[in-house]
NULOTOR-562646 format. One record per atom (N, C-alpha, C, O, CB): residue number from 1; residue in one letter; x, y, z. Coordinates in steps of 0.2 Angstrom, whole numbers, plus 5000, padded with zeros to 4 digits. Glycine has a CB too. Layout:
BEGIN
PT / pos / code / x / y / z
PT / NUM / A / X / Y / Z
...
***
This chain:
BEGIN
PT / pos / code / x / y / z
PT / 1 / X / 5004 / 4994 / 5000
PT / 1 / X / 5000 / 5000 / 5000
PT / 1 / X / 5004 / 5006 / 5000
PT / 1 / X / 5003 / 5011 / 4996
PT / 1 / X / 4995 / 5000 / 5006
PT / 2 / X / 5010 / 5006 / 5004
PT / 2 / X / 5013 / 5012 / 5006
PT / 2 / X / 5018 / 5013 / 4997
PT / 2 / X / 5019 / 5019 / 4994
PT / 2 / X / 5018 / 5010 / 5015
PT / 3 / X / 5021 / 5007 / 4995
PT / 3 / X / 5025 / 5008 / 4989
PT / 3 / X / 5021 / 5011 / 4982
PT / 3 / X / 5024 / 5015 / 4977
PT / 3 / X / 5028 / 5000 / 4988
PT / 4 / X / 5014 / 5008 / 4984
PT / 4 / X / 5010 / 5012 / 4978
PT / 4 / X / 5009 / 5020 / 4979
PT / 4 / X / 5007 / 5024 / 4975
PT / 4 / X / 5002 / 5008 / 4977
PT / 5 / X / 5009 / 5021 / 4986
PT / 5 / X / 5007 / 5028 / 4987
PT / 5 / X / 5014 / 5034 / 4984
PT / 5 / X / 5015 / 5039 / 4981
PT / 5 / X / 5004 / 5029 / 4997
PT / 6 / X / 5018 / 5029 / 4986
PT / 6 / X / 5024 / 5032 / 4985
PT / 6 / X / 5027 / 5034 / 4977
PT / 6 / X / 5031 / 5038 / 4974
PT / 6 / X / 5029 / 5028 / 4988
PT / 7 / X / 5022 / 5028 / 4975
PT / 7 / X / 5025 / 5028 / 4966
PT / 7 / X / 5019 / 5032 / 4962
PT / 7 / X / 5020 / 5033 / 4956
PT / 7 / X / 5026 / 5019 / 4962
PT / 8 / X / 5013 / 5034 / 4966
PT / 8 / X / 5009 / 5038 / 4962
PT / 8 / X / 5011 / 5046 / 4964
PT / 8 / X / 5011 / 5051 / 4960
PT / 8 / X / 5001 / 5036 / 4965
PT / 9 / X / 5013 / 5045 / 4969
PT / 9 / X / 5014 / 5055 / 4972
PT / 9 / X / 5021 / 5055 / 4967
PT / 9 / X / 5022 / 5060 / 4964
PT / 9 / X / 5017 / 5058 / 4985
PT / 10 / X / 5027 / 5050 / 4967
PT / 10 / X / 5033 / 5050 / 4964
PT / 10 / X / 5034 / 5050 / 4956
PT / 10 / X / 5039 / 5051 / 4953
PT / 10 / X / 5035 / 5045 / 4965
PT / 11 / X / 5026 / 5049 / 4954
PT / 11 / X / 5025 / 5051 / 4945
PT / 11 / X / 5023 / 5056 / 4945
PT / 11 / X / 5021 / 5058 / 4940
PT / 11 / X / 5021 / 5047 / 4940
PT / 12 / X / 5021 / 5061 / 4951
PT / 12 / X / 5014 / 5067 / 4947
PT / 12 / X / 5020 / 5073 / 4947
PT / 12 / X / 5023 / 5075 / 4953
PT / 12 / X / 5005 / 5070 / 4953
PT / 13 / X / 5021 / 5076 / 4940
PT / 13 / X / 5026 / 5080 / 4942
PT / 13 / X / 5021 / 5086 / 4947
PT / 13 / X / 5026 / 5090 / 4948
PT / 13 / X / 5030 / 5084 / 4935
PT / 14 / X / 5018 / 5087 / 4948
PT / 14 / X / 5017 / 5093 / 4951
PT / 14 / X / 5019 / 5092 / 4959
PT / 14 / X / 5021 / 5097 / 4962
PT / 14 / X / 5010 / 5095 / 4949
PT / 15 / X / 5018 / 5087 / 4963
PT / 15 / X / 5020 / 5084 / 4968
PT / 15 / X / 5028 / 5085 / 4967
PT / 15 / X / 5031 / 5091 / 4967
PT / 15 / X / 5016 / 5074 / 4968
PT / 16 / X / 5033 / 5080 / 4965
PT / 16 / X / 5039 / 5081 / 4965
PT / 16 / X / 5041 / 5089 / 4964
PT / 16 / X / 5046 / 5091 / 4968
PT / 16 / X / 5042 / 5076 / 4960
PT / 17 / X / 5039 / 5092 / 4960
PT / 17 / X / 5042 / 5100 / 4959
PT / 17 / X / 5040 / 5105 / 4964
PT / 17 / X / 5042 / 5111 / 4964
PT / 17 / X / 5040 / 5103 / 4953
PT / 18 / X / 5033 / 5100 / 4968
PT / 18 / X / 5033 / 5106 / 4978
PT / 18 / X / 5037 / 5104 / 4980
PT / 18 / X / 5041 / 5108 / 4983
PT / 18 / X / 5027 / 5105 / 4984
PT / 19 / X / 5037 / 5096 / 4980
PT / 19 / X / 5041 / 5095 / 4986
PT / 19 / X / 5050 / 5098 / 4985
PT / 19 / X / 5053 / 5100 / 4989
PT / 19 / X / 5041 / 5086 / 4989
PT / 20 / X / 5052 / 5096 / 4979
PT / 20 / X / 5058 / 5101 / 4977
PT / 20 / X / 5059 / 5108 / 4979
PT / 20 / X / 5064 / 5110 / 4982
PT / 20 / X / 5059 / 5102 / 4970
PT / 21 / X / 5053 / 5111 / 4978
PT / 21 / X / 5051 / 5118 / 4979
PT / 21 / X / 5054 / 5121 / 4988
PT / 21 / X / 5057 / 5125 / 4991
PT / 21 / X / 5042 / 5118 / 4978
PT / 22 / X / 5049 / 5113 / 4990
PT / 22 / X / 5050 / 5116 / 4998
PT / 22 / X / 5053 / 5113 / 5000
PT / 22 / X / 5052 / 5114 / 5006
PT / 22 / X / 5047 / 5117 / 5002
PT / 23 / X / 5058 / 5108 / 4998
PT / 23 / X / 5064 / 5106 / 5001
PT / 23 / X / 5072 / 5114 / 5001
PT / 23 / X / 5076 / 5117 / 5005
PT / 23 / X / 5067 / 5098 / 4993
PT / 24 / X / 5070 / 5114 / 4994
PT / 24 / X / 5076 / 5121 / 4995
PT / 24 / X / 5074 / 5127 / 4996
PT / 24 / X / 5079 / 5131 / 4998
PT / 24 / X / 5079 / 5122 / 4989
PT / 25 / X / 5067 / 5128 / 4997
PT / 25 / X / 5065 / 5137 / 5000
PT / 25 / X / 5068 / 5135 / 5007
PT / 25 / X / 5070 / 5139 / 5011
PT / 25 / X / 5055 / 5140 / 5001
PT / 26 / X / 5068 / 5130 / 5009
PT / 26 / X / 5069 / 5128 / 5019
PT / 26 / X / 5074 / 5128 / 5019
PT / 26 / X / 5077 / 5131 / 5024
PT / 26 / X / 5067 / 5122 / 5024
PT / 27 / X / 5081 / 5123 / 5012
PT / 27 / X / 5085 / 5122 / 5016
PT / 27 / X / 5093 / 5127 / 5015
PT / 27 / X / 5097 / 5128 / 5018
PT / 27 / X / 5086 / 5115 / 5017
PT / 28 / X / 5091 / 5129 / 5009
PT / 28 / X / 5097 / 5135 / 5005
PT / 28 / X / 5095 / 5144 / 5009
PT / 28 / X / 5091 / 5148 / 5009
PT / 28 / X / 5096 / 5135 / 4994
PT / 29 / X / 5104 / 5142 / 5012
PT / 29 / X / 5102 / 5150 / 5015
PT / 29 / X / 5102 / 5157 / 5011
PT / 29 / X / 5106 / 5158 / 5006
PT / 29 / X / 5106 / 5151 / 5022
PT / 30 / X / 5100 / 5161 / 5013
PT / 30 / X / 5099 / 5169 / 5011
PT / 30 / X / 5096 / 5172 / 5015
PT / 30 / X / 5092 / 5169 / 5018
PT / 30 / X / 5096 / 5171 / 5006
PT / 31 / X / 5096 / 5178 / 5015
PT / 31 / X / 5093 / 5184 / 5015
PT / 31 / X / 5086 / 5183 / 5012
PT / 31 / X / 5085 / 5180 / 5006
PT / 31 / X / 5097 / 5188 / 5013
PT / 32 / X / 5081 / 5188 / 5016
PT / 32 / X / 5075 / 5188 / 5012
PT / 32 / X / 5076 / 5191 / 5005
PT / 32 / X / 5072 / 5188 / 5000
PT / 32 / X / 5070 / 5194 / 5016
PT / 33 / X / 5080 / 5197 / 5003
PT / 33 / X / 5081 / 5200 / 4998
PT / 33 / X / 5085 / 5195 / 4992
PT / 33 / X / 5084 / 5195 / 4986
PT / 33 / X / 5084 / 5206 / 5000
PT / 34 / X / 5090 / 5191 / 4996
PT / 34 / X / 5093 / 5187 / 4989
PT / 34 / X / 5088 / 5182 / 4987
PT / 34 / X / 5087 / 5181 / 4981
PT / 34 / X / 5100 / 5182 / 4991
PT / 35 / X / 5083 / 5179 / 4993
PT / 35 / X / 5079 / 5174 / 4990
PT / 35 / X / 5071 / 5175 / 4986
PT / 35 / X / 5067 / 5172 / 4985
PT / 35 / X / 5077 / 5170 / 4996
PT / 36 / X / 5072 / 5181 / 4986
PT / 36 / X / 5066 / 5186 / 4982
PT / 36 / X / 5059 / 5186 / 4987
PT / 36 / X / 5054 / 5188 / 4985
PT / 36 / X / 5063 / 5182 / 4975
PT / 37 / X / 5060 / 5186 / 4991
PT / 37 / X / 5053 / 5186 / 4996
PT / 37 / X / 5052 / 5196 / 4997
PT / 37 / X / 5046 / 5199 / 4998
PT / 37 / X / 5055 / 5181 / 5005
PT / 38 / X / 5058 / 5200 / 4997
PT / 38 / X / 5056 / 5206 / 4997
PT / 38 / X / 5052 / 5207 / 4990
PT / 38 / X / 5046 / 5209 / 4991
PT / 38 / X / 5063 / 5211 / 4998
PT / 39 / X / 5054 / 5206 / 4986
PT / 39 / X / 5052 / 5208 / 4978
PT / 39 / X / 5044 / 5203 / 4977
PT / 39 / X / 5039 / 5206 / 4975
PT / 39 / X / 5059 / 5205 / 4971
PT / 40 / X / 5044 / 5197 / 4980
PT / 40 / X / 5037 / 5195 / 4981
PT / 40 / X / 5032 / 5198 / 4987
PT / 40 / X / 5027 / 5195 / 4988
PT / 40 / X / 5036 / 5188 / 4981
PT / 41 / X / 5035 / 5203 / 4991
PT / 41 / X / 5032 / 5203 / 4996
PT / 41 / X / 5027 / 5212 / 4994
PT / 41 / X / 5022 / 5213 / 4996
PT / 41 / X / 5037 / 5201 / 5003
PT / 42 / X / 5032 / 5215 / 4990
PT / 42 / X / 5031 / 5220 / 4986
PT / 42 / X / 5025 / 5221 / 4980
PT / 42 / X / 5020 / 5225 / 4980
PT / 42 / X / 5036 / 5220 / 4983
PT / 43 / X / 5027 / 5216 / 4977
PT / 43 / X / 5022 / 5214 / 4970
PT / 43 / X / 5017 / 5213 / 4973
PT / 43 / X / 5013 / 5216 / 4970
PT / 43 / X / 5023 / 5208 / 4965
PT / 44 / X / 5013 / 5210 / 4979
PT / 44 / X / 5009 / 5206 / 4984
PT / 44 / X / 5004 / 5216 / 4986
PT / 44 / X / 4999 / 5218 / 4986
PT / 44 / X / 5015 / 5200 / 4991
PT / 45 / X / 5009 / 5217 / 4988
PT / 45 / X / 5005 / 5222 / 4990
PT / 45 / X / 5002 / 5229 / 4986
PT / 45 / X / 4997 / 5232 / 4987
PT / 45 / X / 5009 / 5225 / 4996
PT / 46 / X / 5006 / 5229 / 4981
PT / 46 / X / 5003 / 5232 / 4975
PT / 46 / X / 4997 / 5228 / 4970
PT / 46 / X / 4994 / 5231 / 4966
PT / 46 / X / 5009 / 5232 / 4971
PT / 47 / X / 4998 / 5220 / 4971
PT / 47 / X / 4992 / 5219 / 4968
PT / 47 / X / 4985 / 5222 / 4973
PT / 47 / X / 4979 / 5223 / 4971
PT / 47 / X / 4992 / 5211 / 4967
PT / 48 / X / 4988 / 5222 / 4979
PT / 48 / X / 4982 / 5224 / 4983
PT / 48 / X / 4979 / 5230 / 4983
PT / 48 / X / 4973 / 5231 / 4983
PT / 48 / X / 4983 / 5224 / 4988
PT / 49 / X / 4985 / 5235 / 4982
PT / 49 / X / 4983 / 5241 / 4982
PT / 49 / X / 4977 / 5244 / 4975
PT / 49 / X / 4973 / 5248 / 4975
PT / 49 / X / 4991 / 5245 / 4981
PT / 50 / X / 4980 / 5239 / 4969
PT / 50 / X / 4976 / 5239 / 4963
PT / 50 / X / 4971 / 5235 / 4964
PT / 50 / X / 4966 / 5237 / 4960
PT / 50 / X / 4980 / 5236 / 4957
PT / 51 / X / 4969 / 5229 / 4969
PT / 51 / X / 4962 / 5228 / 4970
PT / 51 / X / 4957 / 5232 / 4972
PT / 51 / X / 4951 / 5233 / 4971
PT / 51 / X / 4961 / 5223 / 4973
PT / 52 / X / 4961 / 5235 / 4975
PT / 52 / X / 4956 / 5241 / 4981
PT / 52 / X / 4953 / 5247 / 4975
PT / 52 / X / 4948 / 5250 / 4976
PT / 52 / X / 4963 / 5246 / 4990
PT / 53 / X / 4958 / 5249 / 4971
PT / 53 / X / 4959 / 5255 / 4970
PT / 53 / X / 4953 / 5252 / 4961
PT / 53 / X / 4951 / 5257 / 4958
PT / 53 / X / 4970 / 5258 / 4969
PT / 54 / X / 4951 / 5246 / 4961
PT / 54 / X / 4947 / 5242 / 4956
PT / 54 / X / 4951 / 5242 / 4948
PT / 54 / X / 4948 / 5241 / 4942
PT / 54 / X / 4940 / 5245 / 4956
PT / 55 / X / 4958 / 5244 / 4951
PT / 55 / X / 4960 / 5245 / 4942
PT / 55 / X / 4963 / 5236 / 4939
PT / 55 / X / 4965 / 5234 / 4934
PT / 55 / X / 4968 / 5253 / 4942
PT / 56 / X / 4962 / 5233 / 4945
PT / 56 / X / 4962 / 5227 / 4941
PT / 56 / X / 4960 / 5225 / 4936
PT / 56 / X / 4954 / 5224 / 4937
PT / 56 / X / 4960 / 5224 / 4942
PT / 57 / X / 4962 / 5222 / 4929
PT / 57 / X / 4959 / 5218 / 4926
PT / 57 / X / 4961 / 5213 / 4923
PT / 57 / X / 4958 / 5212 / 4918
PT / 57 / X / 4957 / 5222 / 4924
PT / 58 / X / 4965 / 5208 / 4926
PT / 58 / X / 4967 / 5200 / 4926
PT / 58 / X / 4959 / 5196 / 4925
PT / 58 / X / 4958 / 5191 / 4921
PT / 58 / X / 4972 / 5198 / 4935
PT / 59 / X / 4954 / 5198 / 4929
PT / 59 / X / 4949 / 5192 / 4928
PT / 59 / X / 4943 / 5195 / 4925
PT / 59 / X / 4937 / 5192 / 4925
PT / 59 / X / 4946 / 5188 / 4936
PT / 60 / X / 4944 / 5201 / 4921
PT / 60 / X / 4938 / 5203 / 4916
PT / 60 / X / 4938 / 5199 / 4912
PT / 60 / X / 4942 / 5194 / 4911
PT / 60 / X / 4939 / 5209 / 4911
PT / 61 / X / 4933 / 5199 / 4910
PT / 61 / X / 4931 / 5195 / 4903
PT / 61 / X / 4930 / 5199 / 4899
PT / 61 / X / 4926 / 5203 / 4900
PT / 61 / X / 4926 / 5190 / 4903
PT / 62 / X / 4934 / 5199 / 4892
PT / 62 / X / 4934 / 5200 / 4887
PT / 62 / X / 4927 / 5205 / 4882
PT / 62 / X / 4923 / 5201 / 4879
PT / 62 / X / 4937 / 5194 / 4886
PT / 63 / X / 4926 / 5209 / 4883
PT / 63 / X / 4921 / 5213 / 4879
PT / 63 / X / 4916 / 5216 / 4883
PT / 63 / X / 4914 / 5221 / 4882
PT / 63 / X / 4918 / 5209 / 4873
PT / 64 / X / 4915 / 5210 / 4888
PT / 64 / X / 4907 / 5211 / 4890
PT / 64 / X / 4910 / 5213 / 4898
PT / 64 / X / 4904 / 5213 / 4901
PT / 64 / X / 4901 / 5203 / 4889
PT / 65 / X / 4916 / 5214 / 4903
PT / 65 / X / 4915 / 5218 / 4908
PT / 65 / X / 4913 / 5224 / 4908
PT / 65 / X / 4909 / 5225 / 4913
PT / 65 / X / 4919 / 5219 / 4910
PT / 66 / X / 4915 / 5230 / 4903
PT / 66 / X / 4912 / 5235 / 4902
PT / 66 / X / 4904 / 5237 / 4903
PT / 66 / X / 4901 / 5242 / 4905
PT / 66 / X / 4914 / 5235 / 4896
PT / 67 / X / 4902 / 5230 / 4902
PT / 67 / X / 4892 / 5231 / 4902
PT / 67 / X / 4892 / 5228 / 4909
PT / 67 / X / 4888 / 5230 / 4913
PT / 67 / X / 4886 / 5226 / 4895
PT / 68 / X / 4895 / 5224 / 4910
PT / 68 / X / 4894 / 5221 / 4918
PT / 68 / X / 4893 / 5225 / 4920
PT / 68 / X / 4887 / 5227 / 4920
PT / 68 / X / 4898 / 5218 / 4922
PT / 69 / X / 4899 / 5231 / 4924
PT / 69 / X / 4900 / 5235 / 4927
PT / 69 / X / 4894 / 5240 / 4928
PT / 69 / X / 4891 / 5242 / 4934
PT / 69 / X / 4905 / 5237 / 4924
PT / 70 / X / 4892 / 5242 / 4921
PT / 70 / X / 4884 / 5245 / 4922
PT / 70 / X / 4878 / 5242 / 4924
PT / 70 / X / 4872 / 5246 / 4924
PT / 70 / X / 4883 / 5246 / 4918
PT / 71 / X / 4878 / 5237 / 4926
PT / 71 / X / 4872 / 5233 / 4927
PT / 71 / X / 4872 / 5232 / 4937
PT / 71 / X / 4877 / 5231 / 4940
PT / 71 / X / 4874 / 5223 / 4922
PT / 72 / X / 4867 / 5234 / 4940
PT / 72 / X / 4868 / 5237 / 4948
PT / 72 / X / 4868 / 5229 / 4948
PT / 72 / X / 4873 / 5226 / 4950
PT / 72 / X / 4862 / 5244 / 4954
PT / 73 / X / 4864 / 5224 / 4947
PT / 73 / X / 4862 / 5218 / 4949
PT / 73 / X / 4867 / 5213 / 4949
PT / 73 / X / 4867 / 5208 / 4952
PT / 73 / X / 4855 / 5217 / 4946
PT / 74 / X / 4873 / 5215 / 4943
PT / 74 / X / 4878 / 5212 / 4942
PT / 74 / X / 4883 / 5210 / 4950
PT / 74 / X / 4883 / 5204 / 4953
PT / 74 / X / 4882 / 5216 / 4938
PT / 75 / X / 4884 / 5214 / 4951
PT / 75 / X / 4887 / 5214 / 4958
PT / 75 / X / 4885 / 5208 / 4963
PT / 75 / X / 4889 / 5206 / 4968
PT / 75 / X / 4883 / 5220 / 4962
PT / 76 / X / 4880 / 5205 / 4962
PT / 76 / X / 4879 / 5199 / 4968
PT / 76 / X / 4878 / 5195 / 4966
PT / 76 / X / 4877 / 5190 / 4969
PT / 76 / X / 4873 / 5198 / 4972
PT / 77 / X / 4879 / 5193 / 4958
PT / 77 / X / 4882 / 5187 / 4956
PT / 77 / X / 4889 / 5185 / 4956
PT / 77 / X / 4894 / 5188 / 4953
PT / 77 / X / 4881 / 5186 / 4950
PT / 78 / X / 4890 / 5179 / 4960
PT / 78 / X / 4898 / 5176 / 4963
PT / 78 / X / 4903 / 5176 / 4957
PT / 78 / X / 4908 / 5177 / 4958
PT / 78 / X / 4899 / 5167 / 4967
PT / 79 / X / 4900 / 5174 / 4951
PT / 79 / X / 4903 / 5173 / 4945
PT / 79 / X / 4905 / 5178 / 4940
PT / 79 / X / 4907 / 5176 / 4934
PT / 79 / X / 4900 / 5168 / 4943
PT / 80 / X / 4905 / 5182 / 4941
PT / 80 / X / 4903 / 5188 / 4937
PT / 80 / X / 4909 / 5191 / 4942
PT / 80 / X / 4910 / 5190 / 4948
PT / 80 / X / 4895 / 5192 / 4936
PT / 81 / X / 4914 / 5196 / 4936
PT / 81 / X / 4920 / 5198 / 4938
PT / 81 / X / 4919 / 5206 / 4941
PT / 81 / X / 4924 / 5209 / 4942
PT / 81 / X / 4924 / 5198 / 4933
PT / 82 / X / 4910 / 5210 / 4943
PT / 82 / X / 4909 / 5214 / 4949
PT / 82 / X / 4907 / 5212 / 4954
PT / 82 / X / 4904 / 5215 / 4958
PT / 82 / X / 4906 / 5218 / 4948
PT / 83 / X / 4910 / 5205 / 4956
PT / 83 / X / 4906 / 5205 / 4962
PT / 83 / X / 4910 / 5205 / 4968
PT / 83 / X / 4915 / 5202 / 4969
PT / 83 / X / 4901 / 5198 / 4962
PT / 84 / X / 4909 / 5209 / 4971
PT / 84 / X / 4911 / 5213 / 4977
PT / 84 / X / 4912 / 5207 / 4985
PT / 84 / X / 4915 / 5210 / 4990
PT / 84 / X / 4905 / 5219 / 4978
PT / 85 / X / 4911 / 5201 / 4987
PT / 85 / X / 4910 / 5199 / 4988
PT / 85 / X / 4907 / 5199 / 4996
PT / 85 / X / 4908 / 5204 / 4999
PT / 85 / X / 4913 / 5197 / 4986
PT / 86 / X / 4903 / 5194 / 4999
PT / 86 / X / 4901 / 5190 / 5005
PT / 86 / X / 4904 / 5196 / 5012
PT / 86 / X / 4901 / 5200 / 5015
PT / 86 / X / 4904 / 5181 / 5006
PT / 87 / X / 4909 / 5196 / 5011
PT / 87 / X / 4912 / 5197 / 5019
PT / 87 / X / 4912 / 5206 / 5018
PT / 87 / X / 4910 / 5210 / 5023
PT / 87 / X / 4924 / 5194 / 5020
PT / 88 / X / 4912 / 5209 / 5011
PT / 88 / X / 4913 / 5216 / 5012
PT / 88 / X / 4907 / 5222 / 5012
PT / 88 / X / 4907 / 5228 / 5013
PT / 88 / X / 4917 / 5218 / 5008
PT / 89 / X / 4902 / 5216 / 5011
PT / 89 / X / 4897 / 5219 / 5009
PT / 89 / X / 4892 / 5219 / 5018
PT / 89 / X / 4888 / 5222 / 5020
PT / 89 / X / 4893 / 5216 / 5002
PT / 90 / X / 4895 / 5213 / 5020
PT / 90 / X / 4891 / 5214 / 5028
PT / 90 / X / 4897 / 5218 / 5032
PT / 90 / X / 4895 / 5220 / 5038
PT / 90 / X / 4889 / 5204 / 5034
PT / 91 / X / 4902 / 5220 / 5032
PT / 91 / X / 4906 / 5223 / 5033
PT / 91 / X / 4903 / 5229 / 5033
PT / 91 / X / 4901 / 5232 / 5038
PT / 91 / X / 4911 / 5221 / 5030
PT / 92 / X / 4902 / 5231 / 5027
PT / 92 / X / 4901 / 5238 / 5025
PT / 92 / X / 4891 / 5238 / 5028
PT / 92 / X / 4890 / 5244 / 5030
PT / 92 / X / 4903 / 5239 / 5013
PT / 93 / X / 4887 / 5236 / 5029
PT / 93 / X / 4883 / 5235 / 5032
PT / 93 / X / 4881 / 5237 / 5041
PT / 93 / X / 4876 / 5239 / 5044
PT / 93 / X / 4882 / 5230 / 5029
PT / 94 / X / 4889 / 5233 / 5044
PT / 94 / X / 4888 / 5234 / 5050
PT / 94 / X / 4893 / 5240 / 5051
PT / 94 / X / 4891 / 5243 / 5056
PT / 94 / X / 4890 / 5228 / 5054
PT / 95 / X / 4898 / 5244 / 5046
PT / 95 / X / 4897 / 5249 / 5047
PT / 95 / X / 4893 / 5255 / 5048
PT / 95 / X / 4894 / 5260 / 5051
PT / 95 / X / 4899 / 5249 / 5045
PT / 96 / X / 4886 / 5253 / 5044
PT / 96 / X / 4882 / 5259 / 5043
PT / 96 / X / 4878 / 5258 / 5049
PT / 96 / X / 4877 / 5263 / 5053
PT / 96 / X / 4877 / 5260 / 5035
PT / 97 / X / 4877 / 5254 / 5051
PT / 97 / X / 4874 / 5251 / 5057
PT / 97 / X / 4877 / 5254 / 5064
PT / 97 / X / 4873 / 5254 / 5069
PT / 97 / X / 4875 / 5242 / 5057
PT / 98 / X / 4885 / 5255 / 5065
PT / 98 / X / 4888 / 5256 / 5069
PT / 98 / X / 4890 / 5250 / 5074
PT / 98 / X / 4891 / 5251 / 5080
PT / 98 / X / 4885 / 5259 / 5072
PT / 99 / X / 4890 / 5242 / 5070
PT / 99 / X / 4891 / 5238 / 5075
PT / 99 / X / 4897 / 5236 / 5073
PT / 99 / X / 4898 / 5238 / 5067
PT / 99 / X / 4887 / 5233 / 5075
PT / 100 / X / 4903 / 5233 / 5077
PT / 100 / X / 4909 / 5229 / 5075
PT / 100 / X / 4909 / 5222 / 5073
PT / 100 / X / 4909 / 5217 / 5077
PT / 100 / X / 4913 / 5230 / 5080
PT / 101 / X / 4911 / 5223 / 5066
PT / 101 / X / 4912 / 5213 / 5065
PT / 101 / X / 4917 / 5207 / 5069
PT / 101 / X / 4923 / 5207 / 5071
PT / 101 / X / 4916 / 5212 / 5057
PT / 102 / X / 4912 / 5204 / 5071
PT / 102 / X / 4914 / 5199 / 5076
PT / 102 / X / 4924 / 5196 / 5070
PT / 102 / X / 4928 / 5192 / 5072
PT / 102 / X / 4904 / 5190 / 5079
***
């Protein structure tokens, strides 16, 4: 049981090229900056800055965001690339309310 498990995870490249992955992020040393974590840690927060700021557009779809955007009802469909989601919208609700999210 255990040799098959070993030989199934041992063909999937995607398995062998994590565990490569995280064999050597742990064990080769550096600095945050030699190992690029400053420069991902950067990129990371600029994507955020661009989510907030809505100038994203990685998950538009092609022709037809443009009319999403105008549509108010768009917004509360999960699948559709305005939708604002679950957490910010009771968020922004218990703001107006004056309550704090647990």
């Amino acid at each position: 049981m255990l040799d098959q498990s070993l030989t199934v995870l041992l063909q999937t490249s995607m398995f062998v090229g994590g565990f490569i992955g995280f064999f050597l992020d742990n064990t080769v040393p550096g600095t945050d900056e030699e190992r690029g974590l400053v420069s991902w840690h950067e990129n990371l927060r600029q994507a955020d800055s661009s989510a907030i700021s809505g100038t994203t557009s990685i998950y538009d779809l092609p022709y037809i965001t443009a009319s999403l955007r105008s549509l108010k009802w768009a917004r509360y469909v999960p699948f559709f690339p305005t939708f604002k989601g679950f957490r910010k919208r009771a968020s922004a609700k218990n703001a107006e309310r004056g309550n704090i999210p647990l």
